[in-house]
C-alpha positions in Angstrom: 0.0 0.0 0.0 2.7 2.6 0.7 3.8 2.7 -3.0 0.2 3.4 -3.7 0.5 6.5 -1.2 3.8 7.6 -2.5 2.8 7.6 -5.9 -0.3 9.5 -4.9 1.4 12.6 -2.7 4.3 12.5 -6.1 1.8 13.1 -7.9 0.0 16.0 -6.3 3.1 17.1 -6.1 5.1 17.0 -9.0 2.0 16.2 -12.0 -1.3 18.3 -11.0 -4.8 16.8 -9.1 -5.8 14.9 -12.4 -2.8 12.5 -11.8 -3.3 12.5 -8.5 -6.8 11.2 -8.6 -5.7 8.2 -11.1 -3.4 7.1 -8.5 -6.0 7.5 -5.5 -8.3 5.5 -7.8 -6.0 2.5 -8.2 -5.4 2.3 -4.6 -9.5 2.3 -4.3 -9.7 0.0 -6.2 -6.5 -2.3 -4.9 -7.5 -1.9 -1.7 -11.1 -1.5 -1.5 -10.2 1.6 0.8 -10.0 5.5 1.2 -7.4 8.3 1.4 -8.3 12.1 1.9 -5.5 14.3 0.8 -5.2 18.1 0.6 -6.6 19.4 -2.6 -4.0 21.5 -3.8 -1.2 21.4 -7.0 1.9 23.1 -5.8 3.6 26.7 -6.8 7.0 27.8 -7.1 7.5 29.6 -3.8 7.3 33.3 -4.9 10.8 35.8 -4.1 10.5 39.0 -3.0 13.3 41.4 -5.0 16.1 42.2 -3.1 16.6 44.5 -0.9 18.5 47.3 -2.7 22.0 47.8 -1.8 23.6 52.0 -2.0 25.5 53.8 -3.9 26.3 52.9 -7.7 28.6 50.7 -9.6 31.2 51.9 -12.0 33.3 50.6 -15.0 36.4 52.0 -15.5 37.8 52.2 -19.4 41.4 52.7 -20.7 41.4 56.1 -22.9 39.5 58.8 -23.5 35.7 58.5 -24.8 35.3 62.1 -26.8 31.5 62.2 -25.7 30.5 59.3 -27.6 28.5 56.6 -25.5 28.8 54.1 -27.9 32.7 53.9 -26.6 31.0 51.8 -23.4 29.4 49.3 -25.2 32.3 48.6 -28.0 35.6 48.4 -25.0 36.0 46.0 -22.6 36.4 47.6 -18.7 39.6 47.4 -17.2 37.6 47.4 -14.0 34.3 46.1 -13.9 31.4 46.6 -11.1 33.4 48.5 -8.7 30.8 50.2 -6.1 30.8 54.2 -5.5 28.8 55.3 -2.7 28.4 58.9 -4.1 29.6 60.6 -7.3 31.8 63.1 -4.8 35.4 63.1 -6.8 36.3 66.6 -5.8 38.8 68.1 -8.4 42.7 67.2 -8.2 45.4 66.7 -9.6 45.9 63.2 -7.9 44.3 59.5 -8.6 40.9 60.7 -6.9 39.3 58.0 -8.7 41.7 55.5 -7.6 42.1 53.8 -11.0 45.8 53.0 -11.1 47.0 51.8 -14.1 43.8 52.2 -15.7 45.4 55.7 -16.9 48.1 57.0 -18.4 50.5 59.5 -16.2 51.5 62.4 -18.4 52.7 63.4 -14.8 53.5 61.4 -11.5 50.5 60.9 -9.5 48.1 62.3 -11.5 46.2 59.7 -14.1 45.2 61.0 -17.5 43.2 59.1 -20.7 40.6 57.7 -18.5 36.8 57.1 -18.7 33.9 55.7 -16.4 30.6 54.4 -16.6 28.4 55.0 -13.3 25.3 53.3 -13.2 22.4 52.2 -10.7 19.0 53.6 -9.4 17.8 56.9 -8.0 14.9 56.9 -5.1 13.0 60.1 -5.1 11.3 60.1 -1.8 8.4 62.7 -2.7 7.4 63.7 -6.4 8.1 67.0 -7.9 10.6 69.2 -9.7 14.0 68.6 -9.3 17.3 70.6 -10.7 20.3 68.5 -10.8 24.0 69.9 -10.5 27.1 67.9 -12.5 30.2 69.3 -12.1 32.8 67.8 -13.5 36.5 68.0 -15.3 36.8 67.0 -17.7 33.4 65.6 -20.0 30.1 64.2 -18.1 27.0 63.5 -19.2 23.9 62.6 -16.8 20.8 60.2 -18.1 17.7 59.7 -16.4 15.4 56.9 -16.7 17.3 56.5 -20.4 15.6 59.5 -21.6 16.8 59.8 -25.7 18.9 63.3 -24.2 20.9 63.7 -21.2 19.9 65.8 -18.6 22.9 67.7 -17.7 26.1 67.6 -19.4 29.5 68.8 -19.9 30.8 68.1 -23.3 34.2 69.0 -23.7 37.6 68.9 -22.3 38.7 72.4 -23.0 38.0 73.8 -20.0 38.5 73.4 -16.1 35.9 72.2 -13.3 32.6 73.5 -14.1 29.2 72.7 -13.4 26.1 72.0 -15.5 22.5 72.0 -14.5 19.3 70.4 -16.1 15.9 70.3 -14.3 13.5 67.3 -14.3 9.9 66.1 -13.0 10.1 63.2 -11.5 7.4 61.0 -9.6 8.3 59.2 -6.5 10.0 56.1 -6.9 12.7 54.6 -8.7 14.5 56.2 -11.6 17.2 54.7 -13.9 20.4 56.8 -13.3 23.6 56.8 -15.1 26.6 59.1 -15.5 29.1 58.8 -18.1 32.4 60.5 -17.5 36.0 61.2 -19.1 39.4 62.2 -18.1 42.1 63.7 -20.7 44.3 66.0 -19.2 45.2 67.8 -16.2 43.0 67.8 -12.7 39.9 66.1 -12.9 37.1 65.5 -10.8 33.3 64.3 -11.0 30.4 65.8 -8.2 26.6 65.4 -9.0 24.5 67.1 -6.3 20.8 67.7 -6.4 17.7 69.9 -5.0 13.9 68.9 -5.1 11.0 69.7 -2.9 12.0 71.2 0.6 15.3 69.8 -0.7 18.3 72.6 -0.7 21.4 72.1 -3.1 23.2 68.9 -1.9 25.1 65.6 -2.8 23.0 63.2 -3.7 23.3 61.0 -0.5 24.1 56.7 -1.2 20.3 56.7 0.7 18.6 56.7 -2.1 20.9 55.5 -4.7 21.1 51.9 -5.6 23.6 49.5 -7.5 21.7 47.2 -9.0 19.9 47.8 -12.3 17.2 45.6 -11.6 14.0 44.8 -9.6 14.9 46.1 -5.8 13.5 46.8 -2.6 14.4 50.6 -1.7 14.8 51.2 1.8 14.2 54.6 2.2 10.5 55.6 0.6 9.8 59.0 2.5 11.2 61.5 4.6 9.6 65.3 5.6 10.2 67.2 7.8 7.5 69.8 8.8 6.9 73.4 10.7 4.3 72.7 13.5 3.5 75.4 16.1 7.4 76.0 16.5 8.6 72.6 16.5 9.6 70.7 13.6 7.7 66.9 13.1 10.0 64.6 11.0 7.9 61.6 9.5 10.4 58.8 7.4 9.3 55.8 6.2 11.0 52.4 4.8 9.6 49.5 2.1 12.5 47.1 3.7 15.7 47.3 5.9 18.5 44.7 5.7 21.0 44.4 9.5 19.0 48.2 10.3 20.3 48.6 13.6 19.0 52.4 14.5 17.9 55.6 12.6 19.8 58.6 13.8 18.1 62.1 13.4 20.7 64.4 13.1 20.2 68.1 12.7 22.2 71.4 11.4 21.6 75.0 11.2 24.7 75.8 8.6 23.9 72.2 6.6 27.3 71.3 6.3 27.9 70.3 10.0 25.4 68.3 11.7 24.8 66.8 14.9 22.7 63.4 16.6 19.4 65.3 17.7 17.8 61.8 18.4 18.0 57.8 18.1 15.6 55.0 17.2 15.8 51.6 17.0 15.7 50.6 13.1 13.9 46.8 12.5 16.5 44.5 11.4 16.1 42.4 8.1 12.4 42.6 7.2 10.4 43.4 4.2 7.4 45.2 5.8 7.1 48.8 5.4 8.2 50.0 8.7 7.3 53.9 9.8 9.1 56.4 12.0 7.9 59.6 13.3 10.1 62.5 15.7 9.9 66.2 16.8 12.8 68.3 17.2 11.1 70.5 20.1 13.7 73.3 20.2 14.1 74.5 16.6 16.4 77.5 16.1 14.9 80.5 14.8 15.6 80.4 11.2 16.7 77.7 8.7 16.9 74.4 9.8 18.2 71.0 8.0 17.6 67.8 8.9 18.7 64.2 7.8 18.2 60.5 9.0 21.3 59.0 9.2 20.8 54.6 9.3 23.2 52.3 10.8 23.8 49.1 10.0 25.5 46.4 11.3 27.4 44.9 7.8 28.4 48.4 6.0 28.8 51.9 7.0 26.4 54.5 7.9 23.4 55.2 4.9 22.3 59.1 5.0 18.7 60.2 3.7 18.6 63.6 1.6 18.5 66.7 3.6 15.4 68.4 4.3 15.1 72.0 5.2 12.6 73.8 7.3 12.5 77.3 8.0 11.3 78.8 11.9 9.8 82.0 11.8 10.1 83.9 15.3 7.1 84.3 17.2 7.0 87.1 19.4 6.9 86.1 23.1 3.6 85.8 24.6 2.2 84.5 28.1 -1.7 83.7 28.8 -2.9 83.4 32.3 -6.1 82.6 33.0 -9.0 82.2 33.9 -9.2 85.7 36.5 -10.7 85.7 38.4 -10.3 82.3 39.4 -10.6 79.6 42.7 -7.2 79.4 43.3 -6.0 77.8 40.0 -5.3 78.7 36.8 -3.6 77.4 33.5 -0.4 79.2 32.0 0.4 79.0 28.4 3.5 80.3 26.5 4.7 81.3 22.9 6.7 80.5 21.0 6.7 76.6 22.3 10.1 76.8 21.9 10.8 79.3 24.7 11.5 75.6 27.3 11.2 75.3 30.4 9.7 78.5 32.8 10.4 79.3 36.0 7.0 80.5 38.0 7.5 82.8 41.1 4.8 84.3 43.3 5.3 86.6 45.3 2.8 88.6 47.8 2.0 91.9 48.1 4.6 92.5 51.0 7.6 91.3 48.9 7.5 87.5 50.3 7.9 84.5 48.2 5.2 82.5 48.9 5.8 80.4 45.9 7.7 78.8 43.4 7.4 75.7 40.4 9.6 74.6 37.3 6.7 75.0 34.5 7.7 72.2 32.0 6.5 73.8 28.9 5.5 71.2 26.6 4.9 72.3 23.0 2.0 74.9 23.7 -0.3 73.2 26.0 -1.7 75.4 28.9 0.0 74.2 32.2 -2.6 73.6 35.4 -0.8 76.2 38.2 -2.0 75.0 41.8 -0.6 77.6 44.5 -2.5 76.2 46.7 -2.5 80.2 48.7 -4.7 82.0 50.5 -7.3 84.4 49.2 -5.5 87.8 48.1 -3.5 89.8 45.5 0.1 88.7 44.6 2.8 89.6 41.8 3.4 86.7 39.5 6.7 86.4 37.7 7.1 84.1 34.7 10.7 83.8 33.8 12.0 82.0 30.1 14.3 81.8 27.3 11.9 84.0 24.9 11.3 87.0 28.1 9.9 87.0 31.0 6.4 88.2 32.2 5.5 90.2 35.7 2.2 90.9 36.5 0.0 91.0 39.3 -2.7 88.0 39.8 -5.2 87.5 42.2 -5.9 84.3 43.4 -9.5 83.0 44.8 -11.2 86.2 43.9 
């Protein structure tokens, strides 16, 4: 009988419920008995993409390729797949690229007669315009999503480091990126830097650039950052993480040098769409930038774009009420920046009858409870923004 059985679950397996049945019907009939098995034919499990890994990869080409793309397809790399976190090659007059004998030295330490291929995804986190920035020294040209024209380029080699701009639409997702670039005498260098939607003028960060050409999961899918009644909310949101060990929020008000404002715990290795959310509560007056820095346990640190967000002053303000009142009564403060207040009550013979650490939080109204006898004092209200005196009855 187990050969019966074997050739049955085979079956059901391997052939489809029709040969599955034929078998169960021989042992019927060999047998004169019954076997129940799951009705089902089986799938090929299904494979999520992987998830995307940052920065680009890069072929690197003996000679010169005089603006013609075709030269990438018709020579054979010298180096193949090498990854690039960022296109950040800041001019010189030394083997920035690192490419060795890939050049030619017309001079020691400085490579000539070289060209490079950069190629991978681009992430935009939120649709909209964007202006992109190549600078470069000497030829570059920058494609997007293989449009028939490149978007930005610099096509010759008669002139130093310079930068070319081109401006784009793009919707949110992933975007086909690829750079191709030449060196044939003197310094050279290669920077592409963007700005988008509450995006100022930056590199574009190895957060949302990928190396692989096909299917992927992006990690990053959104980050803003928001004005809201003098604080800042920062929302940032992932498809997948791979060894995501914390989200840093770092913060600057110059946007070159930034510092850890706050930490998260990131989720590991998963594939679910994982959402964060923080407030910076003590924005400074003024321009603010913000960016999510992600560490991970297998690679170095993976930086979002930076956002921008822009604090108007509020004058300083103080609300007391309600007066009269039973002996309580609710303070509340602008700007809800102004921190922490220091409350003072004093009566109407200079004593200080009172005296409380106000935490203010955002610009919620604080419950005051003196706890004082019936009369007329002096309150004194002291912050960061000003302070307030005033007098303040109490139980009248």
């Amino acid at each position: 009988m187990s050969s019966f059985i074997l050739e049955a679950l085979f079956a059901v397996a391997q052939r489809g419920r029709r040969q599955a049945t034929a078998a169960l019907g021989r042992l019927g009939r060999g047998y004169g008995a019954c076997l129940l098995l799951p009705a089902f034919v089986a799938q090929a499990q299904s494979t999520a993409p992987p998830v995307g890994t940052p920065g680009l990869t890069v072929d690197y080409y003996r000679g010169y390729f005089y603006g013609k793309p075709a030269f990438f397809t018709s020579t054979v790399p010298a180096i193949h797949n090498r990854p690039v976190e960022q296109l950040n090659f800041v001019e010189a007059e030394t083997d920035n690229f690192a490419v060795g004998n890939v050049a030619t030295y017309y001079a020691p330490g400085n490579p000539d007669e070289f060209s490079g291929r950069f190629q991978g995804q681009l992430y935009a986190t939120t649709a909209g315009t964007y202006t992109f920035y190549l600078g470069s020294d000497d030829a570059a040209y920058l494609w997007v999503d293989n449009n028939a024209q490149p978007i930005a380029l610099n096509s010759s080699d008669a002139f130093s480091f310079r930068e070319a701009t081109g401006v784009l639409a793009l919707a949110a997702g992933l975007h086909t990126v690829r750079v191709d670039y030449g060196e044939h005498g003197g310094s050279q260098g290669l920077v592409l830097q963007y700005a988008g939607p509450g995006m100022p003028k930056q590199l574009v960060p190895n957060g949302v650039l990928y190396s692989q050409g096909e299917a992927i999961q992006p990690v990053l899918m959104r980050f803003e950052a928001v004005a809201n009644d003098q604080q800042v909310q920062l929302d940032w949101a992932t498809a997948a993480e791979a060894n995501s060990t914390a989200f840093v929020v770092q913060k600057s008000t110059d946007g070159v040098t930034f510092s850890d404002l706050l930490r998260q715990p990131g989720a590991g290795t998963t594939s679910a769409t994982t959402s964060y959310a923080a407030t910076d509560q003590q924005p400074a007056n003024g321009r603010n930038f913000y960016r999510i820095e992600q560490i991970r346990s297998d690679r170095p640190p993976v930086y979002s774009p930076v956002k921008v967000v822009e604090i108007v002053p509020m004058p300083f303000a103080v609300s007391i009420y309600p007066v009269p009142n039973n002996g309580t009564f609710f303070v509340r403060v602008q700007p809800a920046s102004a921190g922490p207040a220091l409350l003072e009550i004093v009566d109407m013979i200079g004593r200080h009858v009172y005296r409380q650490q106000v935490p203010l939080q955002g610009s919620a109204p604080q419950l005051i409870n003196p706890n004082l006898a019936i009369g007329m004092y002096i309150l004194r209200l002291t912050t960061s923004a000003g302070t307030l005196v005033q007098k303040m009855p109490l139980g009248g």
